[in-house]
The first five atom37 places (N, CA, C, CB, O) and aatype in JSON, in Angstrom:
{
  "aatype": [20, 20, 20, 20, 20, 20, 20, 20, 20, 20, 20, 20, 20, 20, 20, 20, 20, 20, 20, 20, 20, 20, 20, 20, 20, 20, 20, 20, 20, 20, 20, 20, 20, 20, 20, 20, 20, 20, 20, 20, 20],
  "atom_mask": [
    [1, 1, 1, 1, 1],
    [1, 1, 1, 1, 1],
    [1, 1, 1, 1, 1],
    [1, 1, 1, 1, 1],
    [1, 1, 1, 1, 1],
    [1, 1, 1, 1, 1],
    [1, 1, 1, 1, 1],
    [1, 1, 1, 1, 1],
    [1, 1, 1, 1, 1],
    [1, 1, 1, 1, 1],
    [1, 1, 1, 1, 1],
    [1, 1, 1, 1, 1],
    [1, 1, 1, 1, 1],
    [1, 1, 1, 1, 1],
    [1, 1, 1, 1, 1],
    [1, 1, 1, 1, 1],
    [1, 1, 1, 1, 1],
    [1, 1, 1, 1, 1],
    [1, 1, 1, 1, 1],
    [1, 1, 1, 1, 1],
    [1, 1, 1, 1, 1],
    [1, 1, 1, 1, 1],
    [1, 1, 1, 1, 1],
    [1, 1, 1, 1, 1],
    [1, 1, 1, 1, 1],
    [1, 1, 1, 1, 1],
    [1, 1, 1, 1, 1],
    [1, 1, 1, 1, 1],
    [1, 1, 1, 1, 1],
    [1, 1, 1, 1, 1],
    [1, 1, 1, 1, 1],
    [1, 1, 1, 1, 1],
    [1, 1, 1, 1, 1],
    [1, 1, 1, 1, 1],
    [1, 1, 1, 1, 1],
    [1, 1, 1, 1, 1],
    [1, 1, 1, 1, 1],
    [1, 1, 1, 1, 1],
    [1, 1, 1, 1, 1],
    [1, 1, 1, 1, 1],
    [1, 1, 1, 1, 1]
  ],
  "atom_positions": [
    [[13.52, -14.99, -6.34], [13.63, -14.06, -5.24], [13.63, -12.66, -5.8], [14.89, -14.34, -4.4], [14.41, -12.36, -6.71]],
    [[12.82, -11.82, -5.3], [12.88, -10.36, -5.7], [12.47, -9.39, -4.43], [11.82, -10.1, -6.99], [11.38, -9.52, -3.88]],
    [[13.38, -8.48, -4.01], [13.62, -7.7, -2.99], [12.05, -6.76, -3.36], [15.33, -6.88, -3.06], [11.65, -6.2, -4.39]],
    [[11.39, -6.94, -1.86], [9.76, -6.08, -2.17], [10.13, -4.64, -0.94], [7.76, -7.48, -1.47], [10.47, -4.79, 0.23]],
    [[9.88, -3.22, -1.73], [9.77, -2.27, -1.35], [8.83, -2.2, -0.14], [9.57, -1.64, -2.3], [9.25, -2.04, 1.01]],
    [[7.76, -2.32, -0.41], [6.01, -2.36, -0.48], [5.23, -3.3, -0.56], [5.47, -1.84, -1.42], [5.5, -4.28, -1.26]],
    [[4.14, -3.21, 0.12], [3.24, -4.14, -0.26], [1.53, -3.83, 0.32], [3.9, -5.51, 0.31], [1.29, -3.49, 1.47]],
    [[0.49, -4.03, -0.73], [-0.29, -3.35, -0.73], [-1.82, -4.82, -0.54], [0.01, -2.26, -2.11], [-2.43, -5.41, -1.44]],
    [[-1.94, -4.93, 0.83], [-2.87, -6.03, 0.78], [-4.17, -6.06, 0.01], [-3.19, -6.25, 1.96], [-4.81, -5.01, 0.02]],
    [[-4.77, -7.22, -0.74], [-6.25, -6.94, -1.03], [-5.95, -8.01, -2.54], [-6.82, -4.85, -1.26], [-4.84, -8.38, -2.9]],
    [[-7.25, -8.34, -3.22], [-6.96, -9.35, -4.6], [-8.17, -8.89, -5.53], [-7.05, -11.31, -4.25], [-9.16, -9.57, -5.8]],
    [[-7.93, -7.76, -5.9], [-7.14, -6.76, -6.09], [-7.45, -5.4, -4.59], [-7.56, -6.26, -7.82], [-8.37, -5.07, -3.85]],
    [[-6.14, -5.07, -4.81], [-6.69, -3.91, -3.5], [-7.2, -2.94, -3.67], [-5.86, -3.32, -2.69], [-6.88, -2.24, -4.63]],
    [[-8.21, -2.53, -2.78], [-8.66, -0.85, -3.32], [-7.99, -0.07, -3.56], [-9.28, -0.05, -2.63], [-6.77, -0.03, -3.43]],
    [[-8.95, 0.94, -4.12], [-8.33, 1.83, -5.0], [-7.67, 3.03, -3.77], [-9.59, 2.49, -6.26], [-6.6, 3.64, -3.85]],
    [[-8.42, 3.06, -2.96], [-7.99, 4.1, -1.66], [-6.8, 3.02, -1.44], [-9.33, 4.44, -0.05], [-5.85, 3.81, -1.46]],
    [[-6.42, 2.22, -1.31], [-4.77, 1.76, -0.98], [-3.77, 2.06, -2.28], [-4.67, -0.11, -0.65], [-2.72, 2.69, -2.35]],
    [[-4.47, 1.41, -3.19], [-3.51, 1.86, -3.63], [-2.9, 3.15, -3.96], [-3.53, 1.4, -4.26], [-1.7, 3.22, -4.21]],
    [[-3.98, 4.59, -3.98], [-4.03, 5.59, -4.05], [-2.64, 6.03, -2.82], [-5.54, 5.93, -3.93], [-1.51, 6.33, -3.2]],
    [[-2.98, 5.99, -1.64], [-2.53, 6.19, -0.51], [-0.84, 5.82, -0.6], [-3.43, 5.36, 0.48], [0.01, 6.63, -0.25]],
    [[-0.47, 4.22, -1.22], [0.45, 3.88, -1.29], [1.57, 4.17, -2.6], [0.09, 2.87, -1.01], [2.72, 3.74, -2.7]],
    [[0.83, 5.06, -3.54], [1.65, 5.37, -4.56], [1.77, 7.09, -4.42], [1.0, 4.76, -6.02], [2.53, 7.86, -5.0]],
    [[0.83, 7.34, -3.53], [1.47, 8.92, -3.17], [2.27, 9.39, -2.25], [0.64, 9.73, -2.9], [2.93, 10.42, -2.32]],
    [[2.21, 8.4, -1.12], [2.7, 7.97, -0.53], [4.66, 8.29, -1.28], [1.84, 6.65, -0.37], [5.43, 9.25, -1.16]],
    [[4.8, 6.84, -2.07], [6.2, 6.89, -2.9], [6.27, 7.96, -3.49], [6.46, 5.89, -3.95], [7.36, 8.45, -3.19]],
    [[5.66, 8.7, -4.24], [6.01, 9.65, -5.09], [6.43, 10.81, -4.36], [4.99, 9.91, -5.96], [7.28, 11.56, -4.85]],
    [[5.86, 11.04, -3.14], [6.89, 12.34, -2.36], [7.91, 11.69, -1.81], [6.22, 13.29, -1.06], [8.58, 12.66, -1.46]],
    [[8.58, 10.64, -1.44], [9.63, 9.89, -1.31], [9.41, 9.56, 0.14], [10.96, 10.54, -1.72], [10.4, 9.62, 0.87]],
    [[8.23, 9.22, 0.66], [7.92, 8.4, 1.83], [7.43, 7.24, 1.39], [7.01, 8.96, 2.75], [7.06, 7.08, 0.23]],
    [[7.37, 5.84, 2.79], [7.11, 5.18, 2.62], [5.86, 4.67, 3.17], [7.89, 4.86, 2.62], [5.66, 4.75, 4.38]],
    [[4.95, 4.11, 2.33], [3.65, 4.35, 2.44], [3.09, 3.63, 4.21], [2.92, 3.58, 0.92], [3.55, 2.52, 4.48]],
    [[2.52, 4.04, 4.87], [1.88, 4.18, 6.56], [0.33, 4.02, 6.18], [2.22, 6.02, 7.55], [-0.42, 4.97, 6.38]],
    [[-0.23, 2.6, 5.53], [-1.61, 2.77, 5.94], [-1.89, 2.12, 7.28], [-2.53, 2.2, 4.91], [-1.32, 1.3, 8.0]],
    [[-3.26, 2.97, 7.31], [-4.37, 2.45, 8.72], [-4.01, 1.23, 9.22], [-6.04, 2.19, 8.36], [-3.08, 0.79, 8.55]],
    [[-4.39, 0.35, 10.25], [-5.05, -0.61, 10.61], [-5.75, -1.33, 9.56], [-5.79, -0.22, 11.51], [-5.47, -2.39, 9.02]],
    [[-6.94, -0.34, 9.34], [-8.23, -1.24, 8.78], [-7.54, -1.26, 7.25], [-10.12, -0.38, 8.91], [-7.78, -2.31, 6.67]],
    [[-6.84, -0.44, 6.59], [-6.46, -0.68, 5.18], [-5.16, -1.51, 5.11], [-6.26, 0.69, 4.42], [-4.6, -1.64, 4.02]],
    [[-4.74, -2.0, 6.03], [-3.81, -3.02, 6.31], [-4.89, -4.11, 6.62], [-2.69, -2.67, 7.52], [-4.33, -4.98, 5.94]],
    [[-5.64, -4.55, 6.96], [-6.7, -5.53, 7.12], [-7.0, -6.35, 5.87], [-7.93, -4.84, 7.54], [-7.75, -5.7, 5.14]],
    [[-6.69, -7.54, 5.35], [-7.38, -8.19, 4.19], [-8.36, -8.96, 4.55], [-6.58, -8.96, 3.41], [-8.74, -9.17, 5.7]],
    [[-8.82, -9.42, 3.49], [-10.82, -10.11, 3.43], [-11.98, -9.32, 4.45], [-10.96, -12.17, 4.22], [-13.15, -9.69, 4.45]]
  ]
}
């Protein structure tokens, strides 16, 4: 069991998510993607 902050769909996810979701953290919000970048396959 390990407590998840985050989570960033895709195998591997794009680079625009993950982009989005680590800048996201670094100003100390928590990352709000789209619809469609919440969308996998």
């Amino acid at each position: 069991w390990c407590p998840v902050d985050a989570f960033i769909p895709g195998c591997p996810p794009d680079p625009e998510r993950i982009w989005a979701a680590v800048s996201a953290l670094l100003s100390g919000e928590l990352p709000q993607l789209s619809p469609e970048m919440r969308r996998f396959g």
